[in-house]
C-alpha positions as CSV (number, residue, x, y, z in Angstrom):
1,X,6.1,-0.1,-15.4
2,X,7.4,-0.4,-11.8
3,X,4.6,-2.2,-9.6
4,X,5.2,0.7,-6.6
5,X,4.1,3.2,-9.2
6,X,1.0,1.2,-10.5
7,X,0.0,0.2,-6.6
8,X,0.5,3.8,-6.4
9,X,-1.8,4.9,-9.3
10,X,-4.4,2.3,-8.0
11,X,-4.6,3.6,-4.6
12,X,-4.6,7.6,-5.9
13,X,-7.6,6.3,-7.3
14,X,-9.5,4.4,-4.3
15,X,-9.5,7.0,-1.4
16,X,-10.9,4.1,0.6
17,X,-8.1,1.8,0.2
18,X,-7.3,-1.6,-1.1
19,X,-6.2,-5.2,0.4
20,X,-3.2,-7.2,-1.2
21,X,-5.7,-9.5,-2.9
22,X,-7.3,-6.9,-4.4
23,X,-4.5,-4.8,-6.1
24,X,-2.9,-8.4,-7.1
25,X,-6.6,-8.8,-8.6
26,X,-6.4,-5.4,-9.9
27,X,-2.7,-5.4,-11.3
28,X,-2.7,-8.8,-12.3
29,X,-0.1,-9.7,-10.3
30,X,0.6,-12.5,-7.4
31,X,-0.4,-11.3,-3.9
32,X,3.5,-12.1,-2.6
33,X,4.6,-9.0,-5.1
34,X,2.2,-6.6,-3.9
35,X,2.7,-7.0,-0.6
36,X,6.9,-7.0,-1.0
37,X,6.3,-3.7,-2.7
38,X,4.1,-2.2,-0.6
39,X,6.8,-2.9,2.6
40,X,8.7,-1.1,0.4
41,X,6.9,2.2,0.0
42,X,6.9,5.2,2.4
43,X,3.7,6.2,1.1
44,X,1.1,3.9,1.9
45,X,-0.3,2.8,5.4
46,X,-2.8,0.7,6.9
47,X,-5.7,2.1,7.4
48,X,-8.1,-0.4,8.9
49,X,-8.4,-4.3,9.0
50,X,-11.5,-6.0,7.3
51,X,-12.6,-9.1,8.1
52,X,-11.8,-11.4,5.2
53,X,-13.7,-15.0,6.1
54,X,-12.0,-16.0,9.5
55,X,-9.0,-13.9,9.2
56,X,-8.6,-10.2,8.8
57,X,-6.2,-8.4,5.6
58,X,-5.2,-5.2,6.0
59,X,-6.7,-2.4,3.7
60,X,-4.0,0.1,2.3
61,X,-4.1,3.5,1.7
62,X,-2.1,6.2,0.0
63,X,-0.6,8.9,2.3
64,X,0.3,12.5,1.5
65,X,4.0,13.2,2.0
66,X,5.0,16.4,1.5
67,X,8.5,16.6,-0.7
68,X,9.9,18.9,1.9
69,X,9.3,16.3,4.6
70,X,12.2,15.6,7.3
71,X,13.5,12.4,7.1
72,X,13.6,11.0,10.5
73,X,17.1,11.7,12.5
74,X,19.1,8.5,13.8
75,X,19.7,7.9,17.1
76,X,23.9,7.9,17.7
């Protein structure tokens, strides 16, 4: 299965989001590949930062994109 999908499947099931670490915990998976993947998808955003020892990780969330959502135009 494609990571994006199973980062996906993780975070339809944990409204309040998920660090790196912890999908890479979840999915068994390194940290690096979760975080490549989730640069890569549309659908997910940072919701908040927690405070993880003296540095802070950012806590991902799934967002609802409509199928019949605009792409953005590009400036010519």
């Amino acid at each position: 299965m494609v990571l994006s999908k199973q980062i996906r499947d993780v975070l339809d099931q944990t409204p309040d989001g998920m660090t790196a670490r912890q999908l890479a915990e979840r999915l068994k998976v390194q940290q690096s590949s979760v975080t490549h993947s989730i640069k890569l998808m549309p659908d997910t955003y940072i919701d908040r930062w927690a405070r993880t020892g003296r540095r802070y990780a950012a806590v991902h969330c799934l967002a609802f994109v409509p199928d019949d959502c605009p792409h953005p135009k590009e400036k010519t």
